[in-house]
C-alpha positions as CSV (number, residue, x, y, z in Angstrom):
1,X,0.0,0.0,0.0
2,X,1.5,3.6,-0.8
3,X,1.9,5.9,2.0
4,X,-0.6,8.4,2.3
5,X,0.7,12.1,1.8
6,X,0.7,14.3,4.8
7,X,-1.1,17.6,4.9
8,X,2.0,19.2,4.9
9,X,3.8,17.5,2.1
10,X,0.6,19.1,-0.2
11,X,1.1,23.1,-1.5
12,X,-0.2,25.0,1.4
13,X,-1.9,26.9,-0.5
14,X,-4.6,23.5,-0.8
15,X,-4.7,23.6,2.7
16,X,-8.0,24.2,4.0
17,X,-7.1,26.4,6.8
18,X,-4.8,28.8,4.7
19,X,-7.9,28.5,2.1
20,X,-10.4,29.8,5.0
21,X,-8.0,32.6,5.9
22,X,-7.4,33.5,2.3
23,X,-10.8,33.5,0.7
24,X,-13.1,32.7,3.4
25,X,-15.2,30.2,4.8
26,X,-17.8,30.5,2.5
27,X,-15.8,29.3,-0.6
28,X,-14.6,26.1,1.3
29,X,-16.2,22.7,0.4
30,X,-18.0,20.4,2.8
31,X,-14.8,18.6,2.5
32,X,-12.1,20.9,3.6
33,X,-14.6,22.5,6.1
34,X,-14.4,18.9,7.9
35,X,-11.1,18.6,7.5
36,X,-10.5,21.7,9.7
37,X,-12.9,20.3,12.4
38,X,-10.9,16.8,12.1
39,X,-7.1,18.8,12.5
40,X,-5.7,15.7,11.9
41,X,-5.6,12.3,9.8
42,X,-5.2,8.9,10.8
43,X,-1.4,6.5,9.8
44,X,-3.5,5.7,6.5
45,X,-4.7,9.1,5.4
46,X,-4.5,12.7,5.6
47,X,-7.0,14.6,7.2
48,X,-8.4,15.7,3.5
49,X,-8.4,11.8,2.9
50,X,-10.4,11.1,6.0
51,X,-12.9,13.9,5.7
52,X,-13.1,12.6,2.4
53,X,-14.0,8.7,3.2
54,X,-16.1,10.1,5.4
55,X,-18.7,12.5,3.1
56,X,-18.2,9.7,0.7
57,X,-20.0,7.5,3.2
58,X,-22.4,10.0,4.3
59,X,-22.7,12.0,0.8
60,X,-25.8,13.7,2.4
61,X,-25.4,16.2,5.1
62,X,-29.0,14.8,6.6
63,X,-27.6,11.9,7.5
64,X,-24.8,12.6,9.1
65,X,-25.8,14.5,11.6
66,X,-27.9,11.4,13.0
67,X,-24.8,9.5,12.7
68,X,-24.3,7.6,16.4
69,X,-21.0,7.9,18.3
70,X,-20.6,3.7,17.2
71,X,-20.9,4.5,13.8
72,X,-18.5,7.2,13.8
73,X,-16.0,5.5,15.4
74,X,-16.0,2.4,12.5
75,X,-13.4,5.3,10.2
76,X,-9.9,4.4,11.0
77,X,-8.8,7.3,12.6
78,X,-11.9,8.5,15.1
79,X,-12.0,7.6,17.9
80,X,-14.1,7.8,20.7
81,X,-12.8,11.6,21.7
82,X,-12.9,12.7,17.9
83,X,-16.3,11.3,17.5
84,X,-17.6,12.7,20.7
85,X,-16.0,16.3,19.6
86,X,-17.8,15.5,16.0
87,X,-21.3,15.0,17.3
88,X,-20.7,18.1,19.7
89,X,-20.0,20.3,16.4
90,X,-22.8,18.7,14.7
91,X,-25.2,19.7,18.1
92,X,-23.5,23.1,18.2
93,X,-24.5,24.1,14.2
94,X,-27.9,22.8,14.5
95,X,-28.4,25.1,17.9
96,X,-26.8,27.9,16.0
97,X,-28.8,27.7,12.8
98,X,-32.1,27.7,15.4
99,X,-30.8,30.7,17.3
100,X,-33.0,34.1,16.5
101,X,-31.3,37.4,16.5
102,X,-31.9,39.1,20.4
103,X,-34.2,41.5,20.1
104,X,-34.4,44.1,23.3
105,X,-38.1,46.2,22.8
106,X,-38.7,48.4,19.9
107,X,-38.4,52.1,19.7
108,X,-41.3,53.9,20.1
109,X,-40.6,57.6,20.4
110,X,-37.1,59.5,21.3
111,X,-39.2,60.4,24.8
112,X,-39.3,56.5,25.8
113,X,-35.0,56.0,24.6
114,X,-34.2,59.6,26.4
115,X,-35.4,58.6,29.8
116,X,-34.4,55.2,29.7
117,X,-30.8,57.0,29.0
118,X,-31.3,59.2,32.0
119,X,-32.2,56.5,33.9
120,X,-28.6,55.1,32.4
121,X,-26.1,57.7,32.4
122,X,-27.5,60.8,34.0
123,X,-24.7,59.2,37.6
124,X,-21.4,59.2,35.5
125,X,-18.6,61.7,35.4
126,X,-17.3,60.7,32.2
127,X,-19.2,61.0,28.6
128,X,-20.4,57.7,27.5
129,X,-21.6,57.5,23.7
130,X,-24.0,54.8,23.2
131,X,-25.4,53.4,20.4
132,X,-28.8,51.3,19.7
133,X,-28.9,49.7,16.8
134,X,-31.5,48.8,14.8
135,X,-33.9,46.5,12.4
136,X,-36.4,47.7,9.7
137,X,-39.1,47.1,12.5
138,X,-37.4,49.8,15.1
139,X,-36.3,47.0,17.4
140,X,-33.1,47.2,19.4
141,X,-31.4,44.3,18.5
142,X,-28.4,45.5,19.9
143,X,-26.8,48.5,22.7
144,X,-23.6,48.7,23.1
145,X,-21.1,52.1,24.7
146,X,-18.9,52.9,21.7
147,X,-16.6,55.5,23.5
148,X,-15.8,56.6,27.4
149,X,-14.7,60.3,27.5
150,X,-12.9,62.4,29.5
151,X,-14.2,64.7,31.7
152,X,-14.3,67.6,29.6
153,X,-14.3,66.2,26.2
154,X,-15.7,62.8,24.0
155,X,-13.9,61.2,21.1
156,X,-15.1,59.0,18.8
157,X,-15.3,58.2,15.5
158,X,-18.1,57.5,12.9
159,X,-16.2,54.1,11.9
160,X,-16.6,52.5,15.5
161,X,-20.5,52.9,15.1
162,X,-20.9,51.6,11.4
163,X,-18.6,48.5,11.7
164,X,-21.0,47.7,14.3
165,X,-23.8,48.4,12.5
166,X,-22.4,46.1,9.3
167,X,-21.9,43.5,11.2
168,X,-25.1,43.0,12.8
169,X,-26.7,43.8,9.4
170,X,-28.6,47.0,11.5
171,X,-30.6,49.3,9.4
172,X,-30.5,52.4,11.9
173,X,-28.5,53.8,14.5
174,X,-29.7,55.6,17.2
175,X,-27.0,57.5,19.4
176,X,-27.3,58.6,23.1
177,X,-24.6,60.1,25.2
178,X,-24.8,62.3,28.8
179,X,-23.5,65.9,29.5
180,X,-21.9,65.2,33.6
181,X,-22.7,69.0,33.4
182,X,-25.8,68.1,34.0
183,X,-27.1,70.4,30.9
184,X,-28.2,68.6,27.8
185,X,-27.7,71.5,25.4
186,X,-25.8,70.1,22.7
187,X,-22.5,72.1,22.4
188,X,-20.8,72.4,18.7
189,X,-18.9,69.6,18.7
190,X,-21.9,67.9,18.9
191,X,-23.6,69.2,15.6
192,X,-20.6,68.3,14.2
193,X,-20.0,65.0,15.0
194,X,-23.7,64.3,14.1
195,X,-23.7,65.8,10.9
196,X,-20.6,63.4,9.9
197,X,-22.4,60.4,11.9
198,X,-25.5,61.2,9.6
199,X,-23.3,61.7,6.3
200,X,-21.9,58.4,7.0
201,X,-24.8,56.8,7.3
202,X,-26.4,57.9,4.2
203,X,-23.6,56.9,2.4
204,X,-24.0,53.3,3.4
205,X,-27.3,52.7,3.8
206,X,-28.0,53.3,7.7
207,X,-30.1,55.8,8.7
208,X,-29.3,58.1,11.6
209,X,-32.5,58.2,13.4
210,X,-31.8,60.4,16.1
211,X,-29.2,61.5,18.6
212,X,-30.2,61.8,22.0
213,X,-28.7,64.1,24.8
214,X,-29.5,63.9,28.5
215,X,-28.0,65.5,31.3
216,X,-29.6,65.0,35.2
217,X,-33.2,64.8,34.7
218,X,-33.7,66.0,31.1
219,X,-32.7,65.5,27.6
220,X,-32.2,66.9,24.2
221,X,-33.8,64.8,20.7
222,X,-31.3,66.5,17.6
223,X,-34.3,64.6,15.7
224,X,-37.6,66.4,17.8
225,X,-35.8,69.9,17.7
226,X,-35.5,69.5,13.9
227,X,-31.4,69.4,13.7
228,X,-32.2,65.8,12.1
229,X,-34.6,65.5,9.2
């Protein structure tokens, strides 16, 4: 019998992991995709080979997922750990493919968002830019503090908000920060950051909704008092 290549002895460039780095899971094949769960082959194969006997056993997905830890163990090469890891995977995608995106109320007015904010931030010393971001429906499906200023000043940039928004696919922003001050007037820098926060967003596709400033017991809508259209 010939000896088996090794994974290594193969261009790297075929190697599924440098292939997933290079290009992406997405343009992997069932294949190589369990050849990276599998890390390793047996004295007979490579782990390319294996992952191969093994989808040529099982060519449809379906059925190997009810696959029993006995009947997994029956390729040279799993044992009882690899199988127990495999059917652990197979458990773990299924609960992932079931899982709905969190969704945390919907937005109803900037009235509700601007007290709930109070309620948040009014205590801190330090400016604290929060974003929600949203569906097509107005629900939160995520909040998250982008920035914690000084004292005197906040710094952030557009960027931090939007790859947050692309990766959660949102389709608005809403953004909330406090004044320690205690006054919720929005100063300059304000307007400006906004403005570049709203020009942002229209360029990709995510609407600013509003921008939301509260200071002790009050707050300040850019969108009610018309500085957002």
């Amino acid at each position: 019998m010939e000896k088996s290549l090794l994974l290594q002895e193969l261009p790297e460039s075929s190697w599924p992991r440098e292939r997933l780095l290079r290009e992406g899971e997405k343009h992997l094949s069932d294949q190589e995709l369990l050849a990276i769960i599998l890390r390793n082959g047996s004295r007979q194969q490579n782990v390319m080979e294996l992952a191969g006997t093994i989808l040529r056993e099982y060519p449809d997905l379906y059925n190997l997922k009810h696959t029993t830890l006995h009947e997994l163990q029956k390729f040279k090469g799993i044992g009882e750990t690899r199988a127990i890891e495999l059917k652990a995977m197979m458990e773990f995608g299924y609960r992932i493919n079931r899982a709905l995106q969190p969704k945390m109320g919907r937005v109803q007015s900037s009235l509700s968002l601007g007290q709930l904010l109070i309620t948040e931030l009014k205590d801190y010393q330090q400016e604290h830019l929060v974003a929600f971001f949203l569906n097509t429906k107005n629900e939160i499906i995520l909040q998250k503090t982008i920035f914690i200023g000084s004292q005197n000043q906040s710094i952030a940039h557009p960027r931090e908000i939007f790859r947050e928004a692309v990766r959660i696919s949102a389709a608005r922003v809403v953004l909330g920060h406090n004044h320690p001050s205690g006054n919720p007037t929005p100063s300059s820098n304000d307007l400006d950051f906004t403005k570049r926060v709203q020009e942002c967003g229209e360029m990709m596709g995510i609407e600013l909704l509003d921008h939301i400033i509260v200071g002790e017991t009050k707050y300040f809508s850019l969108r009610e008092e018309k500085y957002l259209k």
